[in-house]
C-alpha positions as CSV (number, residue, x, y, z in Angstrom):
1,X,31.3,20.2,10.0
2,X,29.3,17.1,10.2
3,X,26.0,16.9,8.8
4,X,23.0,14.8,9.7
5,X,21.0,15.2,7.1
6,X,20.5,11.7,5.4
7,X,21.3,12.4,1.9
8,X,24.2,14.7,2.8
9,X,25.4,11.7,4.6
10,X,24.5,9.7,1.8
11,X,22.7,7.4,4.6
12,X,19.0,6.1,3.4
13,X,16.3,7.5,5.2
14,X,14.2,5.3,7.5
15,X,10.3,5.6,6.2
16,X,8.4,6.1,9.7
17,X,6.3,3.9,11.1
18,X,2.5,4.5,10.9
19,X,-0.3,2.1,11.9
20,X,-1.4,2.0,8.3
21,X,2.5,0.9,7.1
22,X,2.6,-1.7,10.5
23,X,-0.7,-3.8,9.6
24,X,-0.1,-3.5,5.8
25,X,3.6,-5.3,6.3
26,X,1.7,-7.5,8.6
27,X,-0.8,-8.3,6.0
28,X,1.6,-8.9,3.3
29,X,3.7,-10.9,5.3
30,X,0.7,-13.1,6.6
31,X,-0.5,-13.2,3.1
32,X,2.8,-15.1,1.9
33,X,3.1,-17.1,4.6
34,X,-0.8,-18.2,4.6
35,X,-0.6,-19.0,0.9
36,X,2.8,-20.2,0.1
37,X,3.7,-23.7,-0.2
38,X,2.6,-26.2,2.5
39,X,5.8,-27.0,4.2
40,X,6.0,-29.8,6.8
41,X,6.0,-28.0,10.2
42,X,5.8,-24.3,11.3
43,X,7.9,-23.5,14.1
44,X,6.3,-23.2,17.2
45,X,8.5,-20.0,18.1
46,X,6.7,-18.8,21.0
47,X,6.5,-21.9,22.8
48,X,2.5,-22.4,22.3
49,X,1.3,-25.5,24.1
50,X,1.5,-28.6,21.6
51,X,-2.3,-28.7,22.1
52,X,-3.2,-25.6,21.1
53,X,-0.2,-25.4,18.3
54,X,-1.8,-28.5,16.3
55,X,-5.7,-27.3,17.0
56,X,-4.5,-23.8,15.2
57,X,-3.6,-25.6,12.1
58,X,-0.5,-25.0,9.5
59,X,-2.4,-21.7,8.1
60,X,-3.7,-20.5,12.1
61,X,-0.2,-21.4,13.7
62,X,1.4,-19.2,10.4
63,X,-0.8,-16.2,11.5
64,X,0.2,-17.0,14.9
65,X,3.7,-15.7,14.6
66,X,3.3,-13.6,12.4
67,X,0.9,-11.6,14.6
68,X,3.1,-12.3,17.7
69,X,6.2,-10.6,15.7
70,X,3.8,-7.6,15.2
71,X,2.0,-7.0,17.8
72,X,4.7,-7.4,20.6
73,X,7.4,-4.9,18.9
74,X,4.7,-2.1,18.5
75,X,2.6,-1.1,21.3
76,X,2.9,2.4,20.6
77,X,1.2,2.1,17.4
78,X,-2.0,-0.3,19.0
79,X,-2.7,1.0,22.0
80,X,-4.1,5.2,22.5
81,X,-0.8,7.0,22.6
82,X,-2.0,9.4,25.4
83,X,-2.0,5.8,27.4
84,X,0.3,4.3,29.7
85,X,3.0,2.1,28.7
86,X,1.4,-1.4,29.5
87,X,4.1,-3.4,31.5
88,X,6.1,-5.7,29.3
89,X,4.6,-9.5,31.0
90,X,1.2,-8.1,30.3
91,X,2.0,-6.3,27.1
92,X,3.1,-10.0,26.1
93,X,-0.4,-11.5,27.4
94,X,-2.4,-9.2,25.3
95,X,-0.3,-10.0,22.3
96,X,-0.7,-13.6,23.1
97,X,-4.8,-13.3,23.4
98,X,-4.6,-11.3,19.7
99,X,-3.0,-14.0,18.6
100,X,-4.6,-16.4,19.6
101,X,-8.0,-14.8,18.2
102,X,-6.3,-14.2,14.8
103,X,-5.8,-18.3,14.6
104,X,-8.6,-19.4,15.1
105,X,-9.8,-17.3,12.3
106,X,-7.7,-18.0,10.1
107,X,-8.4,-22.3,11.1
108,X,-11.7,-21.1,9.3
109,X,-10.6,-20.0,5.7
């Protein structure tokens, strides 16, 4: 007989995701990628208009994807969870305005 308990299976269990575990991977990840070394260019991964990419600067356009990467894979965990699943496009445009916001704060550290 097959069991499915993880440590039976000797398989690690997967911690589960919490709002509070979400923002705080966010945060770190931010963190290092705000303060670590000054490389040459950031990668304009979500294809940001050149204008807007360079007004963000190296710190905003770091915050940038990093809050895209969050934000877009975890809806459930942002929005009320008695509320409709928001249609991908404009699930995407929200996560595009937070974004956006969280550059332009960061421009100012």
């Amino acid at each position: 007989m097959t069991s499915t308990n993880s440590k039976a299976s000797g398989k690690k269990a997967q911690p589960k995701k919490t709002v509070t575990s979400i923002i705080s991977k966010a945060a770190k990840e931010a963190g290092n990628l705000i303060f670590s070394p000054k490389s040459k260019e950031v990668e304009n991964r979500y294809s940001v208009p050149a204008r807007l990419w360079k007004g963000f600067g190296q710190a905003g356009q770091k915050v940038f994807n990093g809050t895209m990467d969050q934000t877009i894979k975890n809806q459930e965990f942002i929005n009320d969870p008695k509320a409709p699943k928001i249609p991908e496009a404009q699930w995407k445009c929200i996560c595009w305005n937070i974004a956006c916001s969280a550059a332009w704060e960061a421009k100012k550290i």
